[in-house]
Every structure is written in C-alpha cells, then in structure tokens.
Legacy VTK file of the C-alpha trace (Angstrom):
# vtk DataFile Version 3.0
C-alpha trace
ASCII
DATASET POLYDATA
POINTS 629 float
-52.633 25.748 3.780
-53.328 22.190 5.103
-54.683 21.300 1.671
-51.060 22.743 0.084
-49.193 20.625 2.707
-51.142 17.050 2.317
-50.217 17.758 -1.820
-46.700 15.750 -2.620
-43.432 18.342 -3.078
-42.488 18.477 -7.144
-39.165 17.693 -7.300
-37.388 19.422 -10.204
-34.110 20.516 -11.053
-33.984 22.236 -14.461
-30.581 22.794 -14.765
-29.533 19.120 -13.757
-32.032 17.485 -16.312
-31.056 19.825 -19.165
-27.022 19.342 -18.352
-27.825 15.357 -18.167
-29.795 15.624 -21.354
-27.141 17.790 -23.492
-24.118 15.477 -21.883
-25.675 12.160 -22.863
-27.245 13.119 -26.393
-25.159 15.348 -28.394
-24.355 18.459 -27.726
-20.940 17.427 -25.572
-19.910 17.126 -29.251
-22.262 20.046 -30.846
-24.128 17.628 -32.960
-27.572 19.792 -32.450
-29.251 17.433 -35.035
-28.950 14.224 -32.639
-30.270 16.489 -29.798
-32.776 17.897 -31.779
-34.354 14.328 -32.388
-33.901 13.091 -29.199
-35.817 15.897 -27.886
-38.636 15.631 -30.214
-38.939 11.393 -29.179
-38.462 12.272 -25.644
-41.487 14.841 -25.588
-43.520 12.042 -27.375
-43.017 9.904 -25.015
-43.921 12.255 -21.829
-46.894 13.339 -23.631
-48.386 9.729 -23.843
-47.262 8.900 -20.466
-49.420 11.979 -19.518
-51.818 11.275 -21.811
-51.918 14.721 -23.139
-52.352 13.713 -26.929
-54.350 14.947 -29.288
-56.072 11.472 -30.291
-55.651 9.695 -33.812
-57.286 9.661 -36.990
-59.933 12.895 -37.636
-61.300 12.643 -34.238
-59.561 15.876 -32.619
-59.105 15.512 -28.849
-58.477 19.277 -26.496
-55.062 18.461 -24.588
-56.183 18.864 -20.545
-55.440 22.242 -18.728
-52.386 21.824 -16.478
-53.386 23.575 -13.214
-51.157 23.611 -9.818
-53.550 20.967 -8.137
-53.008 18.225 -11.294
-49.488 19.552 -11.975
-46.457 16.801 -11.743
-42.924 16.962 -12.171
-43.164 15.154 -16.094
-45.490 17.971 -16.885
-42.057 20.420 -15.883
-39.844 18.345 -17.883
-42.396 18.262 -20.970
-42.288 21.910 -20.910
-38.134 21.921 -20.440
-37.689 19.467 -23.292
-40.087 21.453 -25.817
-37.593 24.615 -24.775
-34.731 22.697 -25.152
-35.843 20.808 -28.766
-36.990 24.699 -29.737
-33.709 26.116 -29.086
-31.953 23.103 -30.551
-33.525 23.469 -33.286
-32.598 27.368 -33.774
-28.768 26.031 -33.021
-28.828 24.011 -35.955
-30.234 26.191 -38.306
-27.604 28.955 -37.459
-24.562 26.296 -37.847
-26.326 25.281 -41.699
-26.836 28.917 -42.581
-22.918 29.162 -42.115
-22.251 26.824 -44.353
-20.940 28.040 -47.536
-23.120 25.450 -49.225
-25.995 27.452 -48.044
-24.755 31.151 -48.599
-27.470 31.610 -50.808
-30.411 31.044 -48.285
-28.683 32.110 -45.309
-30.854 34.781 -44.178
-34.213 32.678 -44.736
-32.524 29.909 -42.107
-31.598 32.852 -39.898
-35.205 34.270 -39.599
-36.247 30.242 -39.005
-33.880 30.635 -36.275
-34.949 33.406 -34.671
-38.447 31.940 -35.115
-37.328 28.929 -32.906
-35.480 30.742 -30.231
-38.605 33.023 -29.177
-40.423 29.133 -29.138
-38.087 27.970 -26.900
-38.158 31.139 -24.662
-42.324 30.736 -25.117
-41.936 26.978 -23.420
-39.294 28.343 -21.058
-41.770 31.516 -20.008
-44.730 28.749 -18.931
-42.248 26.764 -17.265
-41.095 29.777 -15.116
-44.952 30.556 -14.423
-45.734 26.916 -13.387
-42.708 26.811 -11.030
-44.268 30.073 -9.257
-46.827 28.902 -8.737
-45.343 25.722 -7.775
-43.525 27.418 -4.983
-46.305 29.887 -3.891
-48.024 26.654 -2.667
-45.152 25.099 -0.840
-44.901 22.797 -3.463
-41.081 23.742 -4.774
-38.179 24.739 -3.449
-36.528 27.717 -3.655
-33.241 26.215 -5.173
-35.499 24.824 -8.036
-37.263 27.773 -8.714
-34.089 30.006 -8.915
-32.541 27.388 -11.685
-35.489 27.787 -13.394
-35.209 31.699 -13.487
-31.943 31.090 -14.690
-32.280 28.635 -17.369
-35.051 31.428 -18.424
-32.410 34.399 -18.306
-29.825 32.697 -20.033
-32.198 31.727 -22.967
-33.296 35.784 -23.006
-30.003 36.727 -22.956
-28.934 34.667 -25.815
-31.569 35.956 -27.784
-30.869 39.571 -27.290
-27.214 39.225 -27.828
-28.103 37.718 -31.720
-30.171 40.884 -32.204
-27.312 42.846 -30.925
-29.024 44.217 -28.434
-26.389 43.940 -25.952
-27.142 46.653 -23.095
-30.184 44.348 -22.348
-28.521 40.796 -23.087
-25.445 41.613 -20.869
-28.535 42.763 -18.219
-30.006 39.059 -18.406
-26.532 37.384 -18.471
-25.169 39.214 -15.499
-28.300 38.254 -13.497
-28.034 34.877 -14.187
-24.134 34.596 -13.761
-24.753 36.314 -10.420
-27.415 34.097 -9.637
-25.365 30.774 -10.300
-22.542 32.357 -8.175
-24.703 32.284 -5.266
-25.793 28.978 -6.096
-22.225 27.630 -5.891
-21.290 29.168 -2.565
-24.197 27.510 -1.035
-24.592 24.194 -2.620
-25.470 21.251 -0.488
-23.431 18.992 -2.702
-20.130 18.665 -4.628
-22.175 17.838 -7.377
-23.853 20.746 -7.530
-21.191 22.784 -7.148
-19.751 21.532 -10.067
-23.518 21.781 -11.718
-23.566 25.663 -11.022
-20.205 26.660 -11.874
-20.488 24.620 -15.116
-23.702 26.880 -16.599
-21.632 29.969 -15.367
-18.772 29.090 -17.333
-20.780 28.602 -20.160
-21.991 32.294 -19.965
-18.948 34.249 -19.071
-17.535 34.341 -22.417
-20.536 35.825 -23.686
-20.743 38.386 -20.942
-17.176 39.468 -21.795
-18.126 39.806 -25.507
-21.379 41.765 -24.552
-19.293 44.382 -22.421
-16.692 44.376 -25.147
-19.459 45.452 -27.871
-20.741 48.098 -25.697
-17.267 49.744 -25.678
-16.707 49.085 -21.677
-13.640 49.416 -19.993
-12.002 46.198 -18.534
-14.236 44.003 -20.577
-12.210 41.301 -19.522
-12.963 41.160 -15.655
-16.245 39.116 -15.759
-16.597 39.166 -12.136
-16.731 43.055 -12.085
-19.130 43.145 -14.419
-21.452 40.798 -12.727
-21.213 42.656 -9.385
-22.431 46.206 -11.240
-25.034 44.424 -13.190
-26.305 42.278 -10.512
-27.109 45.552 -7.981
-28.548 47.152 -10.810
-30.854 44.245 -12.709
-31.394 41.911 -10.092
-34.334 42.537 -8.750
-36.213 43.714 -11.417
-35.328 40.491 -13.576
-35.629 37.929 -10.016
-38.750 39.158 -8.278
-38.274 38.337 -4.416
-34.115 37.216 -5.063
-33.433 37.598 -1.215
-35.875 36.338 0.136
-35.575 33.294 -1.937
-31.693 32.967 -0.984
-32.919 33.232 2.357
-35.009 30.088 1.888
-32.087 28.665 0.131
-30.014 29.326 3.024
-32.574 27.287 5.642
-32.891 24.285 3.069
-29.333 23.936 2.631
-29.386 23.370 6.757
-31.182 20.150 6.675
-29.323 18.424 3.714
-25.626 18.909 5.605
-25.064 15.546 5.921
-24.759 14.910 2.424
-21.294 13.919 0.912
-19.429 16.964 -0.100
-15.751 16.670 -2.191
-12.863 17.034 -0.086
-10.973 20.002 -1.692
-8.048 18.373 -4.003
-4.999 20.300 -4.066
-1.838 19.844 -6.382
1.263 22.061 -4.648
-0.626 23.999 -2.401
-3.365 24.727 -5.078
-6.661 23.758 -5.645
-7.830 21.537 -8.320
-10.279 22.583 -10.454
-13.327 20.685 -10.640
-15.825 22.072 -12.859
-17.999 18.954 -14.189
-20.698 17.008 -12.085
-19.583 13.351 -13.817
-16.293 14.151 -12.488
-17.646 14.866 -9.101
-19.174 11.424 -8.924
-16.536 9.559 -9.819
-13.633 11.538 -7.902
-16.285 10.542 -4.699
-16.043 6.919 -5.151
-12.354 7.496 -5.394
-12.236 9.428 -1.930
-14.719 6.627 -0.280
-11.679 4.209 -1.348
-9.076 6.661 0.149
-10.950 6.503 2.772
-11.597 2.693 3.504
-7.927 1.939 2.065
-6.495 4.320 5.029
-8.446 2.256 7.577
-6.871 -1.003 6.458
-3.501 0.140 6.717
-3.060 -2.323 9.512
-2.599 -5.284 7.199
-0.091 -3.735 4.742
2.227 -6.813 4.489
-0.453 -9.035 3.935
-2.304 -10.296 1.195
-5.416 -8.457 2.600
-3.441 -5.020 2.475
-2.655 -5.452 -0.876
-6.436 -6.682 -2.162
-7.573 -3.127 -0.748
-5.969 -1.540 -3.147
-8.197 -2.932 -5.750
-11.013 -0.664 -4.760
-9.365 2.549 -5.260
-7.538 1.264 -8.650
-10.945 0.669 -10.019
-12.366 4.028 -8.933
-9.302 6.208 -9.949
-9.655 4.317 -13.320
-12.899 5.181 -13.990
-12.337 8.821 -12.807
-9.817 8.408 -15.905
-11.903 7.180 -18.421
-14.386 10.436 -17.967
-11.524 12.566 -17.838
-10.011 11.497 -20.871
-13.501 11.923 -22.887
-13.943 15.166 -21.098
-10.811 15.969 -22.696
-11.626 14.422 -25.890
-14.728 16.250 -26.660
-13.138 19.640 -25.402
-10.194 19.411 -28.387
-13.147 18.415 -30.502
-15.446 21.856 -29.461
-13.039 23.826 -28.524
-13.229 25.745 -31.833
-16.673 26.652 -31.277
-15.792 28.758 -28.145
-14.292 32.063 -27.927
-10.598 31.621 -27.548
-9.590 33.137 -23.664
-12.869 30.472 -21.875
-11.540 27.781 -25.012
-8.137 28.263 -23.548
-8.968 27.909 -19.623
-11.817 25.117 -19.941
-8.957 23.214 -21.747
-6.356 24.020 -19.230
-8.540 22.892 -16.645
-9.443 19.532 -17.974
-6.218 18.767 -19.087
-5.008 19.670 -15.714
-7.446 17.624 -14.386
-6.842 14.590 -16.054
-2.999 15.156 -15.846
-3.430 15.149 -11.914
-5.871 11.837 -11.809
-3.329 9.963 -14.305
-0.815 10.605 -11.270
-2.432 9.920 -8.770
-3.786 6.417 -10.276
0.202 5.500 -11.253
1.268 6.276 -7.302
-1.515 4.416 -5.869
-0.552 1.521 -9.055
3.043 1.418 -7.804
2.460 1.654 -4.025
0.470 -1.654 -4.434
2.961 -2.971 -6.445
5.908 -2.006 -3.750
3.410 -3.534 -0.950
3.142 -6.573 -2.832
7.089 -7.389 -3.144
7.835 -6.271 0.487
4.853 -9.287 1.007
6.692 -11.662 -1.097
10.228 -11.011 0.990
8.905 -10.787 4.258
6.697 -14.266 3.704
9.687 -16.145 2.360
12.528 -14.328 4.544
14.657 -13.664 1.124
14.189 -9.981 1.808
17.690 -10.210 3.189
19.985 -7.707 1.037
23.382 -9.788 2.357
23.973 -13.526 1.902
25.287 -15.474 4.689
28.815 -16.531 4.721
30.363 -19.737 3.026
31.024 -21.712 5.555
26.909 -21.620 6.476
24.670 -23.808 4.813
21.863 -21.061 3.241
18.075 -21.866 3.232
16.697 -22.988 0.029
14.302 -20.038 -1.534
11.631 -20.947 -3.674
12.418 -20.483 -7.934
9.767 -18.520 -8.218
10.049 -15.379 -6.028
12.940 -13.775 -7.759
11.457 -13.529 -11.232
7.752 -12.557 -9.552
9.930 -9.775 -7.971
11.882 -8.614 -11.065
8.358 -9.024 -12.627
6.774 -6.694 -10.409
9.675 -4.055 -10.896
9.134 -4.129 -14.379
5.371 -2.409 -13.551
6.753 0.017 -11.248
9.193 0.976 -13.473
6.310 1.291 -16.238
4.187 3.038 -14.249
7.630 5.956 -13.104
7.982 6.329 -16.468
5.028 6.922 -17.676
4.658 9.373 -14.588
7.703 11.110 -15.968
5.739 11.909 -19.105
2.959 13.784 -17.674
2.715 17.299 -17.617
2.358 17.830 -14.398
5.259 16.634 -13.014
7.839 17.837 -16.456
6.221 21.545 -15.127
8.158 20.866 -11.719
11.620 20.335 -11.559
11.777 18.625 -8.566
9.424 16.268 -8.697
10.828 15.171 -12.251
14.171 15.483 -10.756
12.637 12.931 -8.047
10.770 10.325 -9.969
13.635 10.097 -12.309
15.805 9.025 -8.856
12.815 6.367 -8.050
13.638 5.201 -12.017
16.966 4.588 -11.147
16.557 3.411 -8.022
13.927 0.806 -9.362
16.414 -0.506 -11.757
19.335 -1.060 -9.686
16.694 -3.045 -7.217
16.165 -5.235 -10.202
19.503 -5.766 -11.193
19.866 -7.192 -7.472
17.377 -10.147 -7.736
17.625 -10.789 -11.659
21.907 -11.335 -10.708
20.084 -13.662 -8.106
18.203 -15.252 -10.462
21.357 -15.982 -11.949
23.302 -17.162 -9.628
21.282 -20.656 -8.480
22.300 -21.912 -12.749
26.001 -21.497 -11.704
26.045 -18.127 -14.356
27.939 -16.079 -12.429
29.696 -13.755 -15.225
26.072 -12.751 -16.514
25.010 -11.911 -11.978
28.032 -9.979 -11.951
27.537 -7.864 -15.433
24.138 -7.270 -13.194
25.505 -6.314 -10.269
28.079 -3.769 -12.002
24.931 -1.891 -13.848
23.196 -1.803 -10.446
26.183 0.219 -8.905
25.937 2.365 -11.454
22.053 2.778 -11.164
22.754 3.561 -7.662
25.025 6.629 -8.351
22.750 8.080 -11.137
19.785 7.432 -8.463
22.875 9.551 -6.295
22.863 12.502 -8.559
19.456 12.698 -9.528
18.676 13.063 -5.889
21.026 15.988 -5.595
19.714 17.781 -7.792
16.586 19.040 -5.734
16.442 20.836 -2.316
13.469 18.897 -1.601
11.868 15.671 -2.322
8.661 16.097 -2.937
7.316 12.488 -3.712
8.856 12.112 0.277
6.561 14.983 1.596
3.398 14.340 0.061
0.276 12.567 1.303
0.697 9.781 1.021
4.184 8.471 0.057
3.711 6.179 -1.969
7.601 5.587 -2.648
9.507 6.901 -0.006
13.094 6.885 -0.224
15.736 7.773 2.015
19.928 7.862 1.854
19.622 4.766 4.258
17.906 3.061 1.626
20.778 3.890 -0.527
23.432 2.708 1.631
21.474 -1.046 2.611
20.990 -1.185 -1.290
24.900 -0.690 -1.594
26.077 -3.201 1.266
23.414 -5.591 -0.525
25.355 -5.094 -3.643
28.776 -5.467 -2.454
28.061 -8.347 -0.146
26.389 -10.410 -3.213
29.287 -9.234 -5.261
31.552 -10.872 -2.793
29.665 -14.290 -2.638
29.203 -14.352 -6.226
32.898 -14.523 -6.907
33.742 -16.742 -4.293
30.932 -19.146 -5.412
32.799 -19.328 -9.090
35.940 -19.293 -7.797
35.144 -22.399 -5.772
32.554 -23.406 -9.269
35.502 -23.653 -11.547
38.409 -21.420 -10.573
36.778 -18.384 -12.042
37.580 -18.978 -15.639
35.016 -19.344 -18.612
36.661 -23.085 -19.272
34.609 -26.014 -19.280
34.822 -28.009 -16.092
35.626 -32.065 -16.930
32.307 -34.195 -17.386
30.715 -30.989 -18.518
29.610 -31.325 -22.046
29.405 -28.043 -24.379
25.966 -26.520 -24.818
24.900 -25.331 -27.769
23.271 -21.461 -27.870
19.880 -21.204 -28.767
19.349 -21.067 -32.731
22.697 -22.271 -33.362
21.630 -25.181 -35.893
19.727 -22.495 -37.601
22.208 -20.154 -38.142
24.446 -22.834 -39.169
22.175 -23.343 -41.969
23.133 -19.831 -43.763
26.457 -19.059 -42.189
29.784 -21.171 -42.638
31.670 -20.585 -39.113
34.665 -21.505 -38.099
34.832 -23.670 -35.180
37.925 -24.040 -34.256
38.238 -19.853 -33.881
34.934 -19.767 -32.244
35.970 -22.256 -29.687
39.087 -20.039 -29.168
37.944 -16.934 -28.692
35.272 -18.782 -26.456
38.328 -19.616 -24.097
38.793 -23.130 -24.780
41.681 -25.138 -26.332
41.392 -26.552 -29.655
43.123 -29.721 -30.555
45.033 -29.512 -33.575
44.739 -32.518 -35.886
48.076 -34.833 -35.502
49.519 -35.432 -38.762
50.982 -38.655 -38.960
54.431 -39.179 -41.290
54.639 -41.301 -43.899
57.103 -44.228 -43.457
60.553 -44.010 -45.138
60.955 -46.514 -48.070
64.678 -47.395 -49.184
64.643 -46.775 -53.068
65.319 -50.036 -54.657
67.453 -49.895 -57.874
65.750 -49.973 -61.248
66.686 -52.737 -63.430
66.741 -51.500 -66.945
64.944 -53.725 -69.365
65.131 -53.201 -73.037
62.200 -53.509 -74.637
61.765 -55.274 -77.976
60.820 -52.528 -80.935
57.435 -52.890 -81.549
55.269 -50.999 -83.675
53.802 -47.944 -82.132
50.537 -47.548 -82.052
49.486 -43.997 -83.148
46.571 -42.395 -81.344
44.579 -39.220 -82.367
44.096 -36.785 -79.617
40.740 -35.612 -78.257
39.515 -32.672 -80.950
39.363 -30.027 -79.716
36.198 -27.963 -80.105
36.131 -26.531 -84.000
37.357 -22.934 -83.975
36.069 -20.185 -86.647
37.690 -20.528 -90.104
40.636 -18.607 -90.935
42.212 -17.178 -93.782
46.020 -17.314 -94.877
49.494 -20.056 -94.491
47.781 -21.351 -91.300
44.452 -22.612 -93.389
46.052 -23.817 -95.965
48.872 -26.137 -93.857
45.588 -27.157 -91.868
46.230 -25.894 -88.540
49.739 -26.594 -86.448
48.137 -29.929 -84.777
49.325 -32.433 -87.477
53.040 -30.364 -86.578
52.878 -31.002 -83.429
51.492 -34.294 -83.325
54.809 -35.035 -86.176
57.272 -33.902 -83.625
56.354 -35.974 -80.602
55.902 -39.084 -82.668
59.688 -38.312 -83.966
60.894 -37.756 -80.339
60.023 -40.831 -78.951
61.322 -42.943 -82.072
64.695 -41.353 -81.170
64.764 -42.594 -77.856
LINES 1 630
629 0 1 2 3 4 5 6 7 8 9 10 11 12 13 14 15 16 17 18 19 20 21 22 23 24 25 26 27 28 29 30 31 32 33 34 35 36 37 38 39 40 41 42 43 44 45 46 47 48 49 50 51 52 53 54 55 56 57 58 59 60 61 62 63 64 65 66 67 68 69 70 71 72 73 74 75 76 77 78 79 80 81 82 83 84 85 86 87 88 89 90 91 92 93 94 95 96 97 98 99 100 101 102 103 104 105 106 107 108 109 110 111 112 113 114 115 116 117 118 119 120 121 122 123 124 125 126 127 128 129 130 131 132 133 134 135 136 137 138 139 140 141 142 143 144 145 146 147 148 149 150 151 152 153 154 155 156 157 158 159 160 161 162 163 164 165 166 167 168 169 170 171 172 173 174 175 176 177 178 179 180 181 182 183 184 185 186 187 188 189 190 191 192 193 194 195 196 197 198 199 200 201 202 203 204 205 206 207 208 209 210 211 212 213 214 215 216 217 218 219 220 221 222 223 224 225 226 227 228 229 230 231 232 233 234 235 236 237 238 239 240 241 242 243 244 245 246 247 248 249 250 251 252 253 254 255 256 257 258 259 260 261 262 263 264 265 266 267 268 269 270 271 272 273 274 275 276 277 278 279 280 281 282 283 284 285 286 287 288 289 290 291 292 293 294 295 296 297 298 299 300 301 302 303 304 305 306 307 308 309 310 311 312 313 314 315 316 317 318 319 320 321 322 323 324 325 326 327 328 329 330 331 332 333 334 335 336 337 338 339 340 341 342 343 344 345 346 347 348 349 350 351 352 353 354 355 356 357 358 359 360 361 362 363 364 365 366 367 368 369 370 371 372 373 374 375 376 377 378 379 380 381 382 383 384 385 386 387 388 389 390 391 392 393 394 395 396 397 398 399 400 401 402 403 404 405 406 407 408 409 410 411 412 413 414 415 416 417 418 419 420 421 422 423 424 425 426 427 428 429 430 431 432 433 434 435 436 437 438 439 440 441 442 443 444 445 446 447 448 449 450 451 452 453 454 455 456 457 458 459 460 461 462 463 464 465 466 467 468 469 470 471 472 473 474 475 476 477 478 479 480 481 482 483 484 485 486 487 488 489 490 491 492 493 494 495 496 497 498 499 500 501 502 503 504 505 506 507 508 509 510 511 512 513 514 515 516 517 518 519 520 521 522 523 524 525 526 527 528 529 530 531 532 533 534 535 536 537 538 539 540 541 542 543 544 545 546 547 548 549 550 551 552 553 554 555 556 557 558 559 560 561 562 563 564 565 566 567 568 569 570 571 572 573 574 575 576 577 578 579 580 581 582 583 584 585 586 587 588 589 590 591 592 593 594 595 596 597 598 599 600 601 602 603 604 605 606 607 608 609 610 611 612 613 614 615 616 617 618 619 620 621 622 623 624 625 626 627 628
C-alpha cells in the first residue's frame, strides 16, 4: 500500500476529453470524416510522445507492455482516441452506405462498419481494464472510473441496437443513462453537471426507440424505463456500482468549494442548461453580477458606469456560444429523432432567447446610468425651466444631443427586446417594454425640443413637444394594459418606471411648452416673418434643386408667410398729338420689288399651272392699289 500511495493519482476524465474532442473537431456538425482524421493525427502524436512506435524502415521494433506501475494518463487517452477514431470511422461508413450514390455497395460498407464498431468497443474494453486496475491501486477515482464504464456501455449499446438486438442494447443504455443520472445529482461542478446530462441526452432517444421496438408500453417515459432497467442490469453490467457511488459521495466532500452555477430562472422556472461551454461562460457572467452588485455605490459616477463593461463583455460572449450552439443544432437537427430534435432545440433556443435579454437590460441600464450621470454632473436634469424674469445658467451644447444620442440605444436595444421570443410569449412583459418604448421616445422628444430651442427654432421644439404628449399617453395605455409590471418586479430593474415618473415627465412638458412660447413670442411676436436685419436663409440643396426645377418665388415666399413686393409699373407720359401736315409728294416712279419666294411647292396640274400660280395676281392688284391712291 505505501508503494500505491508514493505512485502519482492518473487524472482522467473520459467523458470530458471525448465531449472536448467531438465539440472542437467535427462532429458538433456530423462531419465524421474531419473527426476521423483528427483522431488518426492525434493518436500519432501520443504514440511518439510515448514512444510506443514501431521504428522505421525494415527494422521492426515490439511496442512496450503498458502495466499499472508505467501506466500514465496519455496512455488512457491513446486508448480513448483509437475508440473514438474506430467508431468514427464506422459513423462514416454508415452515412456513405446511405447514399444513393452508393446503393450498390451498401451492404459491403455496412459489414466495414460493423467491423469498426467492435474495434472501437476492443480499444474501449482495454481502457475499462486499465482504469480497474487504475483504481484498485488508489490510483483513480471513482468518478473517472464510472465515466469510463459508461463511455464503454454506451458504445455496447449502440452496437447491439444496429444488430437489432434491442432487449440487450436497451439493458446497456439504461445502465448507462442511470449511471449519468447519478452523476448529475452529485456533481462537484456546474460544469459537470452540464457534462453528464449532455451524454444522457444523447442516449434517451435511443432508449425510447429500443423500448418502442420491443413493443413496451409507455415507450415514451424514458425515466421509467431507466428505473426498471437499472434494478435489474445494474449490477451485473457495473461490478461494485454502490460502493463506487459511495466513494463518489466522500470525493465530492472535499471539492465543495468549487464554483457551482447559481440556478437561472425565467418566471419562476428554471433555465435549462445542458452544455458545459455554456456553463463557463454563463460563470464569468455571474462573477460580473456579482462584482457589478458590489459597486453599486458609485452608480452616478463614471466608475459605476465603467463596471458595467465587465458583465457586457461576459454576457456577449455567453451570446456568441449560444448562437453557434443554436446554429449547429438547425444544422443536425435532422439527424436526430424528432421528439429529443424538438426539445434540444427548444432548449437552446430558449437559452439563447433568455441571454439576448438579459445582455439588452444590462445594455440599457448602463445606458440609463450614463444619462442620469450626464444630468446630475451638469445640473440640466431639471424637467422645468426657470421663469423669465431669471437669468438661466448656460448648459454646455453638447449634453443634449449626447442625451438624445444615448436614447437612441435604449430605444434600439427595447426594440430589439420586443422581438424576442421570450418576451412576445408573455403578454405582459411585451405589454411593458412596449410602455418603456414609448416612454423612451417622449424623453427624447424633451431634450431634442431643447436642442432646439438655444437656435431660436421654436415651431420645430414645439412640433417636439406635441409628439412627446402623445408618447406619454400611448406609454399611458400600454401600461394599462397589464395587472402587473413585470420589468418593475424583477431582479434587477433595470428600467423601473412608475406613474410619478409619468406625471414629472408631464409637468416637464408643459412647463417647457410654456417657456417655449413665451421665448418666441418675445423672439418675434410668434409669427414665421422675418425679423428686420435678418437676412433669408436658404434651405439646404436649394441651388441644386434649382438646377432641375423652375419655382416660383414669389408663391414660395407667400406661402412661406412673407410679403412679396409687386413690381411698380411706371406710366408712360402723355404726349399732345401734334397735327400732321400733309405733304404731297412728287410722282415718282415706283420701284417694283419681288417678294421673298416662297419655298417651291409640288407641281400641279390644271388652270392654276397654266396661269402660273395666283402670285403674279396678287402681286398685280397691290401694285394697282397704291397707283390709285
């Protein structure tokens, strides 16, 4: 026994290396080929590292005997990745011999198949003997040892249930799903947790379909089934179970102070978690949580709002995985029986639904922070002016378009929260957010009018201030229709709203309203005319236009409210006629002058043609005229 103790502990979790393997090279898309190959270049690798080659050239060199005293924990994972390349390998032969391309040797890639599969259950059966050994000397845990007896069972199982033996595959699968149960319940970490329900949803479908061949009833109720099988099978198939969930039980007591996941609920219900890279990052998120909570203290200063920054980044990130999980899921979803298709989908959707959410609140509570620090730091977060007769502090340009700016996010971020799932399922909390929508835009009608207001446009704050009323009674209704609000009860409010809010938001409104109108009533009277000294401005693009369209000025400038000049038209002065003297003029001899021809026109038959047209008429008659006079 002292010898046993003074050797180092293998550490070795089967189930975590395979899952980590399969995730990162592959199979989270079924592409068994990629797997296959990684498998094979991993093993090559391991096998010099261990130098357990067989030499090069002719010179043949006997691979060392691996005994418990020279064992390690890369001779475990040389045997794992041999079962796993083995059983790859069987995968994709099955998925070509499906092919219709290959219809005509699909039973020779079949009987390949099968040929690999009892290879990869011949690595996983020396694995399982090493690891008895392994913990018969005190060298392995009792948690590793029972995933490798399941990684073995599953294998079996599968196996049996393509020979359609199913009495004895269901027998295998029920152990193992029983096994992994256990496993779950007592799990020193979130992580694996998540590890061991994972591998059990994996093999409930094909439990169901087992008990469904054998003509049981309630095929459906997977847990059942386990229960029966697992009082019948378990022992026989797990030599020593108890005792080793016993040990499992004593070594979970010295790892408590490991981080576990706080349970995440969504309306009283739990959020499923079912996949160990979602359990890391959703623990980064709760360390933010965590450290944001104890900064709370500084929440109107800059350093309040820089701690959101942390959590941001971590709920992004829990995002990003999320949205592949769901990705790869619609891509292999076909591949899966439809009822554990259907939840697995349900669940990650869900999932990623409810960390989109929670990402947008914590987006637009930062947000919300950040302009109540703006107003506070400049004292503009006044909603009333002060009166006329009171000379009002000068407020920086710049912090009423930084605050419309930062509406414009939170009003982003509300409606894309209105979009999700999640919240269209519940009719209050839609009917809520859409209330924060409204609400959000009659806040940023308030400072955009009061961005208007220091140009002297007070028509264009007004308009403003007239949508913002009517913001606040659709903000009003929406709120009415719920019992509840639930963005007000939940933890933590990230945009709390209240009827007092309301009524400050409508005294703001009326008081600005108010000042506004007395400021351009003592600006020019209240009337769109041009002050004196003030030259017309002309709109933006109005030389450009002008280009392609004639307008008419003077009509412009009327319906624009101005007076138009009209041109004076000056009379002509009166001239007495004079009287005409009548002079006779001497007869002289006329001088005769052709007209301009006319352009030749077509010849034409008859009197006309032959006379030579009615010109030399005419021409006779004027001449004739004039003579007479």
């Amino acid at each position: 026994m002292s010898n046993d103790a003074a050797k180092p502990v293998v550490v070795f979790a089967a189930l975590q290396i395979a899952n980590e393997q399969r995730s990162a090279y592959g199979l989270r898309y079924n592409d068994f080929t990629r797997y296959r190959k990684h498998c094979a270049n991993r093993t090559h690798r391991l096998r010099s590292t261990l130098k357990m080659t067989h030499g090069k050239g002719r010179d043949f060199k006997k691979l060392p005997q691996i005994t418990t005293e020279n064992i390690k924990d890369l001779h475990l994972q040389l045997l794992l990745l041999e079962s796993e390349r083995a059983w790859a390998y069987s995968q994709d032969l099955t998925t070509q011999s499906m092919q219709p391309s290959n219809s005509v040797h699909a039973s020779t890639l079949r009987h390949s198949a099968t040929g690999r599969f009892r290879r990869a259950i011949h690595w996983a059966a020396q694995l399982l003997s090493h690891a008895q050994a392994l913990h018969a000397s005190h060298r392995l845990s009792s948690e590793h040892l029972l995933q490798v007896y399941v990684y073995t069972l599953i294998l079996n199982g599968r196996l049996l249930r393509s020979k359609d033996d199913f009495e004895e595959a269901l027998a295998q699968l029920g152990v193992a799903r029983g096994v992994l149960d256990v496993l779950a319940d007592k799990a020193s970490t979130s992580r694996a947790q998540a590890l061991y329900v994972l591998f059990g949803d994996e093999i409930g479908p094909e439990i169901r379909y087992c008990a469904h061949e054998m003509g049981r009833q309630r095929a459906y109720d997977v847990d059942v089934i386990v229960k029966e099988v697992t009082k019948l099978s378990r022992e026989g198939l797990v030599p020593g179970c108890d005792e080793l969930l016993k040990d499992l039980h004593k070594e979970g007591g010295a790892v408590e102070g490991r981080k576990r996941l706080a349970e995440l609920n969504w309306e009283s219900q739990p959020v499923p978690v079912r996949n160990p890279e979602l359990v890391d990052v959703l623990l980064k998120v709760q360390e933010a949580e965590a450290r944001l909570d104890g900064e709370k203290k500084e929440k109107s200063s800059k350093k309040g709002v820089a701690a959101y920054d942390a959590i941001l980044s971590a709920l992004s990130d829990a995002e990003e995985v999320a949205r592949k999980l769901v990705e790869a899921q619609q891509l292999t979803g076909s591949s899966m029986s439809g009822a554990i298709a259907g939840q697995v989908g349900r669940d990650i959707q869900f999932v990623h639904a409810y960390i989109v959410y929670q990402l947008l609140s914590r987006r637009i509570q930062r947000d919300l922070l950040l302009v109540s620090a703006l107003l506070s730091t400049s004292r503009a977060g006044q909603t009333a002016p002060k009166k006329a007769g009171q000379k009002t502090e000068q407020v920086d340009g710049r912090l009423y378009p930084a605050v419309v700016k930062l509406f414009d996010t939170v009003l982003q971020s509300l409606d894309q929260m209105r979009t999700l799932s999640i919240v269209d399922d519940s009719p209050d909390l839609a009917s809520s957010v859409e209330a924060r929508i409204s609400y959000t835009k009659a806040r940023r009608c308030l400072f955009l009018a009061r961005c208007y207001a220091p140009a002297k446009k007070y028509p264009e704050a007004l308009t403003l201030i007239q949508h913002a009323n009517i913001h606040v009674r659709e903000t009003l209704s929406s709120l009415s229709l719920s019992a509840s609000d639930p963005i007000n009860t939940s933890k933590p409010t990230y945009f709390p709203l209240d009827p007092a809010d309301l009524k400050d938001l409508e005294l703001g409104l009326s008081a600005d309203s108010h000042a506004f109108k007395r400021a351009w009533f003592a600006y020019n009277g209240g009337t769109l005319k041009v002050v004196d000294g003030q030259k017309f401005e002309k709109p933006l693009f109005f030389n450009i236009a002008l280009n392609y369209v004639e307008l008419d000025m003077d009509r412009l400038a009327m319906r624009a409210g101005k007076e138009v000049e009209q041109p004076k038209i000056e009379a002509a002065p009166v001239v007495a006629p004079q009287p005409v003297k009548q002079v006779v003029a001497p007869k002289a001899k006329v001088e005769v002058r052709s007209e301009t021809p006319e352009p030749a026109a077509p010849a034409r038959s008859g009197l006309s043609s032959l006379l030579g047209g009615c010109g030399n008429f005419k021409f006779t008659v004027t001449v004739s005229q004039h003579l007479k006079r």
